[in-house]
N, CA, C and O atoms as a Tinker XYZ file with bonds, in Angstrom:
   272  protein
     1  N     79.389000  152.040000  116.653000    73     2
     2  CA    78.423000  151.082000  116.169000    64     1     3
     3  C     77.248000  151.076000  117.117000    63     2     4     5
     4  O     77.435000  151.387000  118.294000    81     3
     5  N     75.908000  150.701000  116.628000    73     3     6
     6  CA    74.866000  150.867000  117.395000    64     5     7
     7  C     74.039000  149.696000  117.188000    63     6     8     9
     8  O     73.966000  149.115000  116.105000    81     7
     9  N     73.423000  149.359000  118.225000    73     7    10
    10  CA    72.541000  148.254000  118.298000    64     9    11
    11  C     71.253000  148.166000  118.241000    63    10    12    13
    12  O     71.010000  147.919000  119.422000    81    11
    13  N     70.235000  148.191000  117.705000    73    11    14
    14  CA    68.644000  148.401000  118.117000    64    13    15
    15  C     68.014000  147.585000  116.903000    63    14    16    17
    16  O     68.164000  147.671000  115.684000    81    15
    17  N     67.187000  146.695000  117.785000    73    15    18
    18  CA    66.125000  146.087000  116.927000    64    17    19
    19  C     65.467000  146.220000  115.793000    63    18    20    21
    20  O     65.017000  147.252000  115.296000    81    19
    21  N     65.433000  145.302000  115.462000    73    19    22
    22  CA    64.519000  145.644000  113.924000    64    21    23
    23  C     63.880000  144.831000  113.149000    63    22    24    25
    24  O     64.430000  143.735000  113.033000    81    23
    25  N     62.880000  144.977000  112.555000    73    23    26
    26  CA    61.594000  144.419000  112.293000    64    25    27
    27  C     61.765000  143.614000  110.660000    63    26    28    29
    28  O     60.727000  143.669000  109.999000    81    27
    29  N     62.575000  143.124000  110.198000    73    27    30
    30  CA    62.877000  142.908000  109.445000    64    29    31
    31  C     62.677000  141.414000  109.357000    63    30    32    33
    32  O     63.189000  140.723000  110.237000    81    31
    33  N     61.914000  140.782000  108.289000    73    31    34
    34  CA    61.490000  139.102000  107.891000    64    33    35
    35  C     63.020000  138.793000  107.094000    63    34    36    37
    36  O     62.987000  138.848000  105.864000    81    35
    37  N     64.252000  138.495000  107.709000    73    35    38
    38  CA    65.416000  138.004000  107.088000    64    37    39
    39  C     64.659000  137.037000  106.235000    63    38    40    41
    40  O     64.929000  137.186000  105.044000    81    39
    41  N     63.846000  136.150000  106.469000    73    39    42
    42  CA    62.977000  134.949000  105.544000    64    41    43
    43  C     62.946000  135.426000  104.145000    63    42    44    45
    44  O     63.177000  134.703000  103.175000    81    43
    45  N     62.575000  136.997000  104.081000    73    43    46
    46  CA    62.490000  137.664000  102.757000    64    45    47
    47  C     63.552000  137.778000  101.911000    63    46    48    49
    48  O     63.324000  137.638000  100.710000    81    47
    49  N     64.536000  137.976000  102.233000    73    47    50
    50  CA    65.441000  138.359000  102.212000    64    49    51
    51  C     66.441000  137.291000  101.154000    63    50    52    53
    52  O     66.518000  136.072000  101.309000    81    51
    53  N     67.067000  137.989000  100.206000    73    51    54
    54  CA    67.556000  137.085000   99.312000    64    53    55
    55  C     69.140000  136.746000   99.639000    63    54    56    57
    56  O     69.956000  137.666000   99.574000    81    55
    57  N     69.578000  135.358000  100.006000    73    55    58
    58  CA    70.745000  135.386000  100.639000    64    57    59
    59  C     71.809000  134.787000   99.861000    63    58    60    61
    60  O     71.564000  134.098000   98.870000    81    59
    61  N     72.963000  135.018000  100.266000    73    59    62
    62  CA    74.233000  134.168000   99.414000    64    61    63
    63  C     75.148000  133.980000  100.388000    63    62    64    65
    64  O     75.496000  134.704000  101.321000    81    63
    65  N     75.657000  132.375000   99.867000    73    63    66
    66  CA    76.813000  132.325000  100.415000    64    65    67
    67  C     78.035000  132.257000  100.061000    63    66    68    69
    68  O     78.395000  131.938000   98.928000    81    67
    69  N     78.884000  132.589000  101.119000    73    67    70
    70  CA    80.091000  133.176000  101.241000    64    69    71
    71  C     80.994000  131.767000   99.626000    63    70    72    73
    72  O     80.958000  130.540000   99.530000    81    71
    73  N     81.532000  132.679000   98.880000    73    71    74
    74  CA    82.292000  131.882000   97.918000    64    73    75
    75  C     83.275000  130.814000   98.578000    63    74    76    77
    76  O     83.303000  129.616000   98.296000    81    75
    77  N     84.094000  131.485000   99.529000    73    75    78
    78  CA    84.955000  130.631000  100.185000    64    77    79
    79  C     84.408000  129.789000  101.411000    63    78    80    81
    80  O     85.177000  129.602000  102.353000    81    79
    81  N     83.106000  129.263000  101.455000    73    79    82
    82  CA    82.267000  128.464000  102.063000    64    81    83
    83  C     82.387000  126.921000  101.441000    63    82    84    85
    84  O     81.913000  126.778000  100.314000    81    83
    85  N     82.842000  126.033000  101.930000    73    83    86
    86  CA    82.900000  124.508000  100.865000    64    85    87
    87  C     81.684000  124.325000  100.704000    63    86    88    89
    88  O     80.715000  125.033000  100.977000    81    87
    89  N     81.822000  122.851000  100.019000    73    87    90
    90  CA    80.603000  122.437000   99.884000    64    89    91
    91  C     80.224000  120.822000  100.585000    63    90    92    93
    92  O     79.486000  119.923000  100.182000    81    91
    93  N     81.298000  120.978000  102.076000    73    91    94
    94  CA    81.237000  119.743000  102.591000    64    93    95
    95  C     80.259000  120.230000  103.777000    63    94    96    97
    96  O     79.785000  119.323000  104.461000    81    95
    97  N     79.955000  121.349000  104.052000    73    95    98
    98  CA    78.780000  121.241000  105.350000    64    97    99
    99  C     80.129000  122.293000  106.389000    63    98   100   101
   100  O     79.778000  122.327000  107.569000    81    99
   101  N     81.055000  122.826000  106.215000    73    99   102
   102  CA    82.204000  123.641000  106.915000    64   101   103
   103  C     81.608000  124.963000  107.281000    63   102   104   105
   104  O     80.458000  125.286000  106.985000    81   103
   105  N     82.502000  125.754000  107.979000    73   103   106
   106  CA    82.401000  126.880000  107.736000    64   105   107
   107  C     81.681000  127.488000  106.773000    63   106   108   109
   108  O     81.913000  127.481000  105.564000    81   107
   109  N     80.573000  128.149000  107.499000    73   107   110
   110  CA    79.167000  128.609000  105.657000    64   109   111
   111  C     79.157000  130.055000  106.580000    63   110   112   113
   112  O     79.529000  130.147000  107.750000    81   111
   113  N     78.643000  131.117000  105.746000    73   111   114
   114  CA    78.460000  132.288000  105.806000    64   113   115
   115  C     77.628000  133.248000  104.973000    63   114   116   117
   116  O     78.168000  133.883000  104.067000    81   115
   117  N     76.570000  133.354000  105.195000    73   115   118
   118  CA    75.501000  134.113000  103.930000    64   117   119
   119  C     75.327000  135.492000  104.051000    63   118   120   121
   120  O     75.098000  135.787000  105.224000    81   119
   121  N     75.344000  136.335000  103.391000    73   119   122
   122  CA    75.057000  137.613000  103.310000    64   121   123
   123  C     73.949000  137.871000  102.944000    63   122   124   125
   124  O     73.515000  137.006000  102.183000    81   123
   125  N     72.986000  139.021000  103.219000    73   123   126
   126  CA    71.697000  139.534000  102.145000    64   125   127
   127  C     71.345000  140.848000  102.525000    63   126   128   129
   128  O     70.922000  141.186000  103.631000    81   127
   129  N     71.597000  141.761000  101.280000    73   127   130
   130  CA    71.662000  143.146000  101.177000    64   129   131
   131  C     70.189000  143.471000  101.475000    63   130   132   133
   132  O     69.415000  143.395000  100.521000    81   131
   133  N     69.715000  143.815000  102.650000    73   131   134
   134  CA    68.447000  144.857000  102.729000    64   133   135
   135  C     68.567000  146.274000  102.348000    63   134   136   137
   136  O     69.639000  146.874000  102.427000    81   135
   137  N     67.399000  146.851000  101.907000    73   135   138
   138  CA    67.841000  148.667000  101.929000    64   137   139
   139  C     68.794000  149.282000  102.864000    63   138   140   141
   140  O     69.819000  149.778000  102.395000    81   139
   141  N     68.588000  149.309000  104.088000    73   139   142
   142  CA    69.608000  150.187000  104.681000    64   141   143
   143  C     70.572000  149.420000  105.629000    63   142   144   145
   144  O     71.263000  149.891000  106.532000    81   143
   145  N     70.447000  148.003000  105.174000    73   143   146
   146  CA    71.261000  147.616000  105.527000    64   145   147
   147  C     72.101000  145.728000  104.992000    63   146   148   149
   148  O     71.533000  145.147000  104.067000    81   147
   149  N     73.170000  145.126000  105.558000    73   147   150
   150  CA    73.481000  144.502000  105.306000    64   149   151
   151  C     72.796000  143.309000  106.688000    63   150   152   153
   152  O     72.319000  143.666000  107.765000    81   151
   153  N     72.962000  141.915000  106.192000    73   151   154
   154  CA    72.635000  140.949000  107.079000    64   153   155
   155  C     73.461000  139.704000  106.822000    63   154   156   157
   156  O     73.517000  139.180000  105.709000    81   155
   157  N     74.147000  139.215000  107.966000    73   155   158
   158  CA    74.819000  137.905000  108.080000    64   157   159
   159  C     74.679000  137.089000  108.750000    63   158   160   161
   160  O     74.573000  137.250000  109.965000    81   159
   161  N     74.631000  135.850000  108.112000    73   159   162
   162  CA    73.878000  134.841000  109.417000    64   161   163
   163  C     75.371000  133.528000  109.033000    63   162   164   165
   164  O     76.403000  133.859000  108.450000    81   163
   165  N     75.033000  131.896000  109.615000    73   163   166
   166  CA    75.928000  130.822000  109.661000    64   165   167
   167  C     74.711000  130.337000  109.266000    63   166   168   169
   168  O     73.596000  130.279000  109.784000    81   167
   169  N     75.375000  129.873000  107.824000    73   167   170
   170  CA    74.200000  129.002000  107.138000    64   169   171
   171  C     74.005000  127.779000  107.516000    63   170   172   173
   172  O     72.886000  127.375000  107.198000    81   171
   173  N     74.655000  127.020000  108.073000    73   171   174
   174  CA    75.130000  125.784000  108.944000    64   173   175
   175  C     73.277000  125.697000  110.038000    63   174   176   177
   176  O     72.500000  124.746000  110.126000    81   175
   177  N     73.181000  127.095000  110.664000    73   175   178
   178  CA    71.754000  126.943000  111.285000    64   177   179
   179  C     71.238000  128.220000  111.220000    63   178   180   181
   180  O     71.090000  128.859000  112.262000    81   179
   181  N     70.918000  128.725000  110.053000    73   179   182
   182  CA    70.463000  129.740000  109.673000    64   181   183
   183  C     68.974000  130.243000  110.232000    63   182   184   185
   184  O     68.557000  131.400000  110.277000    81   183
   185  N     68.262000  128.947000  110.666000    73   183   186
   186  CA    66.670000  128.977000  111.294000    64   185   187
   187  C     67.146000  129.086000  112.444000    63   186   188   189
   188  O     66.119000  129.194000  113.115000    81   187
   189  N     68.002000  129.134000  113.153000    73   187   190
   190  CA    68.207000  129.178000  114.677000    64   189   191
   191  C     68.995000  130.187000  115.240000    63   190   192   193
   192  O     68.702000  130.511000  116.390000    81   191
   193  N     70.011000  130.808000  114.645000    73   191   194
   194  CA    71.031000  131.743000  115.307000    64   193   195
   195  C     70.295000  132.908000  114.724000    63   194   196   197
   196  O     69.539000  132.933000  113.753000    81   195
   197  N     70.750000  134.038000  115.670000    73   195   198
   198  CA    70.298000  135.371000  115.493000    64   197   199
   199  C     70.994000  135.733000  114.087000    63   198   200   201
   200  O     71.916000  135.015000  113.701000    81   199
   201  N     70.696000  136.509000  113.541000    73   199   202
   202  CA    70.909000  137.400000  111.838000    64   201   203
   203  C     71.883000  138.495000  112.743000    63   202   204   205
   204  O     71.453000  139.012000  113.774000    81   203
   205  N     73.194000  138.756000  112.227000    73   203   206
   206  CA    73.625000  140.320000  112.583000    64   205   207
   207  C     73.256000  140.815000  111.703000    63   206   208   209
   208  O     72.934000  140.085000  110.766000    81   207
   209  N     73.089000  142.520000  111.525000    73   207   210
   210  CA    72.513000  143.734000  111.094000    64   209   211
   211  C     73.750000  144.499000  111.010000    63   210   212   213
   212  O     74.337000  144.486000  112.092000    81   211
   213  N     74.378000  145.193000  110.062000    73   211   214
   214  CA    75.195000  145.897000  109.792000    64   213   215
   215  C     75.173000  146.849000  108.892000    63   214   216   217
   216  O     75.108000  146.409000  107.744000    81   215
   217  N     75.203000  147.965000  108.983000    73   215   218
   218  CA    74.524000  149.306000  108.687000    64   217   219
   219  C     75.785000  148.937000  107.152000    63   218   220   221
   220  O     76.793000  148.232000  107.199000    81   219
   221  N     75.216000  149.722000  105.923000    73   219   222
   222  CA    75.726000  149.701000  104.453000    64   221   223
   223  C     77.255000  150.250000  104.819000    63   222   224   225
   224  O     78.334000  149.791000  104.445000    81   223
   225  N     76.981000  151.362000  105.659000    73   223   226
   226  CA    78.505000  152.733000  105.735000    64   225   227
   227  C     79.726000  151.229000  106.109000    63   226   228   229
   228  O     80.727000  150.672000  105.659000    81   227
   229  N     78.718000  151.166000  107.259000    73   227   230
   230  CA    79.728000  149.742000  108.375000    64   229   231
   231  C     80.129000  148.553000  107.226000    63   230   232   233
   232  O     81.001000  147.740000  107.532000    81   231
   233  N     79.718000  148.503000  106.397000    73   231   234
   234  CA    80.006000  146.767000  105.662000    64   233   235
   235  C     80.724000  147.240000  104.723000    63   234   236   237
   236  O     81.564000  146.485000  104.232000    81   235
   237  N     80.582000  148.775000  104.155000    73   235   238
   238  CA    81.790000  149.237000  103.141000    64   237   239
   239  C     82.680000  149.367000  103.656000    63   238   240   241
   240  O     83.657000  148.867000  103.098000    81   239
   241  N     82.883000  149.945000  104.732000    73   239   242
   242  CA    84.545000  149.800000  105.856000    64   241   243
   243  C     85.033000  148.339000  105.654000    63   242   244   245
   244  O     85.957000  148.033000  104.901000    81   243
   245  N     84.281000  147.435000  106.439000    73   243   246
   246  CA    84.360000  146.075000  106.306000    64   245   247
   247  C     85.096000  145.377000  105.187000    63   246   248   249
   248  O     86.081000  144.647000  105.077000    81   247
   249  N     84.336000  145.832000  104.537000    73   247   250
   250  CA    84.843000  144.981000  102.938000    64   249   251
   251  C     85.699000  145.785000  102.412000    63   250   252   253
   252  O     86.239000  145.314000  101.410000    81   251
   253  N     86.178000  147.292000  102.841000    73   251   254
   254  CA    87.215000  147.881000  102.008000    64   253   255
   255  C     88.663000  147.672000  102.856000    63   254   256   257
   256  O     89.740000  148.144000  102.493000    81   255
   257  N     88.448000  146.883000  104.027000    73   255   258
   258  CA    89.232000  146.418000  104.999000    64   257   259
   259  C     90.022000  145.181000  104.897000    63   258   260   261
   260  O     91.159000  145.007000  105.335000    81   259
   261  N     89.235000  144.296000  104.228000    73   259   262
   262  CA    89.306000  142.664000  103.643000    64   261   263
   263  C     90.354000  142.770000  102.387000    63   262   264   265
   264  O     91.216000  141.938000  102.104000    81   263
   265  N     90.076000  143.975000  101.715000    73   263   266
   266  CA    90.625000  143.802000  100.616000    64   265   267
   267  C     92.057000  144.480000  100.255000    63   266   268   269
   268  O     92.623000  144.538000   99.164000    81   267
   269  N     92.466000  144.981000  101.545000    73   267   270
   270  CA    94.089000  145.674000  101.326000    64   269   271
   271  C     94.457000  144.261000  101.932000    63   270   272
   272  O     95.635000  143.954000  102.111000    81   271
């Protein structure tokens, strides 16, 4: 896995949250598919915590990992 900056307005960015997120203010989790990549933030303070960046290859592992 690799780390390097990137110039990307997450603001743009069309987000969702996680289904298994309540709707009392708990545990929140948003996703939003950029071109070459994936982005996850804690919707809880979404204006304040850093966005992770996770390359498409990396989030299909991910999610094909979740689901066995």
């Amino acid at each position: 896995m690799s780390v390097e900056q990137e110039t990307v307005n997450v603001d743009e960015l069309r987000w969702f949250k996680s289904s298994y997120s309540g709707s009392d203010g708990g545990d929140c989790v948003e996703v939003a598919a950029g071109l070459d990549a994936v982005f996850v933030r804690d919707s809880k303070a979404a204006d304040n915590d850093p966005v992770l960046r996770v390359g498409r290859g990396e989030w299909a592992a991910f999610l094909a990992l979740t689901a066995e």
